[in-house]
C-alpha positions as CSV (number, residue, x, y, z in Angstrom):
1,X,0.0,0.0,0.0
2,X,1.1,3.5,-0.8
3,X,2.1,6.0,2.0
4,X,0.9,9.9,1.3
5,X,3.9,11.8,0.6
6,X,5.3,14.0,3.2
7,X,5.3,17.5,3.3
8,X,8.8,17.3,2.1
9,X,8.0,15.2,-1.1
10,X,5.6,18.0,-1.8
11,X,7.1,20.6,-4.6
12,X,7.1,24.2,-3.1
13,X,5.0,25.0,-5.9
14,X,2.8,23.6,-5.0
15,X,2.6,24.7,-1.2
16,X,2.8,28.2,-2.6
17,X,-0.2,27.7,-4.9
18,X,-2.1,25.6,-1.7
19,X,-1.2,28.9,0.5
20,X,-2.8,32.0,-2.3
21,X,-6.2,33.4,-1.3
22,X,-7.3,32.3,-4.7
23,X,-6.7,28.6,-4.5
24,X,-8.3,28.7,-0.9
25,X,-11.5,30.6,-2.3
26,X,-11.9,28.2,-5.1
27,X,-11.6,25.1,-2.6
28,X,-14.2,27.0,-0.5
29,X,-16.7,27.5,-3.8
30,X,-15.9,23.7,-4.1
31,X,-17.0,23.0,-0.8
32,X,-20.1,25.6,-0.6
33,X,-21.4,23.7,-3.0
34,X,-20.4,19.7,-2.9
35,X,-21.0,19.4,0.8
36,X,-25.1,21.0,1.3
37,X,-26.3,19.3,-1.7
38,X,-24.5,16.0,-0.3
39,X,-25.8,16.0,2.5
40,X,-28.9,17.0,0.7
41,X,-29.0,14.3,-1.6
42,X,-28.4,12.0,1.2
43,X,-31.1,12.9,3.4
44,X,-33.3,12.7,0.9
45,X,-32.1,9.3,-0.5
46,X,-32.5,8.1,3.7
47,X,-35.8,9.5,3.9
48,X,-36.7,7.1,0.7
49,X,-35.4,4.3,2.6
50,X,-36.9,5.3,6.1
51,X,-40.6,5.7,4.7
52,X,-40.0,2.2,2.2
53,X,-38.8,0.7,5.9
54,X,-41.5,2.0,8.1
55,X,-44.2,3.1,6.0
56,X,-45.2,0.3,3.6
57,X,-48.7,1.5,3.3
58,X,-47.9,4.8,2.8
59,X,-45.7,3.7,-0.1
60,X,-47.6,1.2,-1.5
61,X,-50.9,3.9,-2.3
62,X,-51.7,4.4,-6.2
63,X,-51.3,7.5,-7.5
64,X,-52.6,6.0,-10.8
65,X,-52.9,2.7,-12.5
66,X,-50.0,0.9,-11.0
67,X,-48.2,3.0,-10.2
68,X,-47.4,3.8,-6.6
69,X,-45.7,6.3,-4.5
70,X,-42.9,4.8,-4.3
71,X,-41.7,4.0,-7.7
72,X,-42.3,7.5,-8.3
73,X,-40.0,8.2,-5.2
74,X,-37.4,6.0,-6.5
75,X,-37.5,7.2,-10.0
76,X,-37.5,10.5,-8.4
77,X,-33.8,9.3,-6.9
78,X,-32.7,9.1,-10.4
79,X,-34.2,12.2,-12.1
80,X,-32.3,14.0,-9.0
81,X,-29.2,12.5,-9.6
82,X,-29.1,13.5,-13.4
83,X,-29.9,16.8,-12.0
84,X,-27.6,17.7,-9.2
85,X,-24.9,16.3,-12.0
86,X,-26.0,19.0,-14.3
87,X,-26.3,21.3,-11.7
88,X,-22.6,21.0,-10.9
89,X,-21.7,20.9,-14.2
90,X,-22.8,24.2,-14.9
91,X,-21.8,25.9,-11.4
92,X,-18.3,24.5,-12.4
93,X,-18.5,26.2,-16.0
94,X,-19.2,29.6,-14.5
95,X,-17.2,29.3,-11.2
96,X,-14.8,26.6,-10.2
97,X,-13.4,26.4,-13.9
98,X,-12.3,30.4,-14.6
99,X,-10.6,30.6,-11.5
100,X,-8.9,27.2,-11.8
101,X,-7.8,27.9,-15.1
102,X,-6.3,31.6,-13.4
103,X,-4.5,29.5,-10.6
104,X,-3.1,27.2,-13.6
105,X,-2.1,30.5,-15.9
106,X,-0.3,32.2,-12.6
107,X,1.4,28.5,-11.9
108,X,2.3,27.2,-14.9
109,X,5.3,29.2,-15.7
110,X,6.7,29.1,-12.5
111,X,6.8,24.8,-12.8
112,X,7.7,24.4,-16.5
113,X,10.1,22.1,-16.3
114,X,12.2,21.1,-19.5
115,X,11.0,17.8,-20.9
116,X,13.5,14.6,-20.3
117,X,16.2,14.3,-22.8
118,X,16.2,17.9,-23.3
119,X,19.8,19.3,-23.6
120,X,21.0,15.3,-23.3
């Protein structure tokens, strides 16, 4: 099994690009969104389970033909999925992916490195 690297191991570029106010506002835009709908998606996905567990009736009414509540709760499950994927797709697209791509533009010339075999 692989150890993490040490602090050490870990180029100073980097540390200096972990340590800028922009890479730690674009970690926090990351985590202001990933972690509510998370934990949104999973309440909702436990509530599913908790009313399938100890609500059977409940879940078994017909909202029409045979269909009951919960299939339309489960299919639900997937239809949110798709969405919150989409969701986060496009909040990337307007946030997370201009300011990563700044980080990158401010970091990349400072860790060009010449290729291997260069000047060999």
């Amino acid at each position: 099994m692989d150890t993490p690297p040490t602090a050490e191991a870990v180029p100073p570029e980097v540390r200096r690009t972990d340590e800028t106010e922009e890479f730690r506002s674009l970690r926090g835009a990351f985590r202001g969104f990933a972690f509510p709908v998370t934990a949104g998606f999973i309440l909702w996905y436990l509530l599913y389970v908790l009313l399938s567990s100890y609500a059977p009736a409940f879940m078994a009414t017909k909202v029409f033909g045979h269909v009951n509540i919960a299939l339309v709760l489960g299919l639900l499950q997937f239809a949110s999925t798709f969405a919150i994927a989409a969701w986060y797709a496009r909040y990337a697209d307007r946030r997370l992916d201009p300011a990563a791509a700044a980080i990158r533009e401010q970091v990349a010339p400072a860790t060009l490195v010449a290729p291997r075999g260069a000047g060999e």
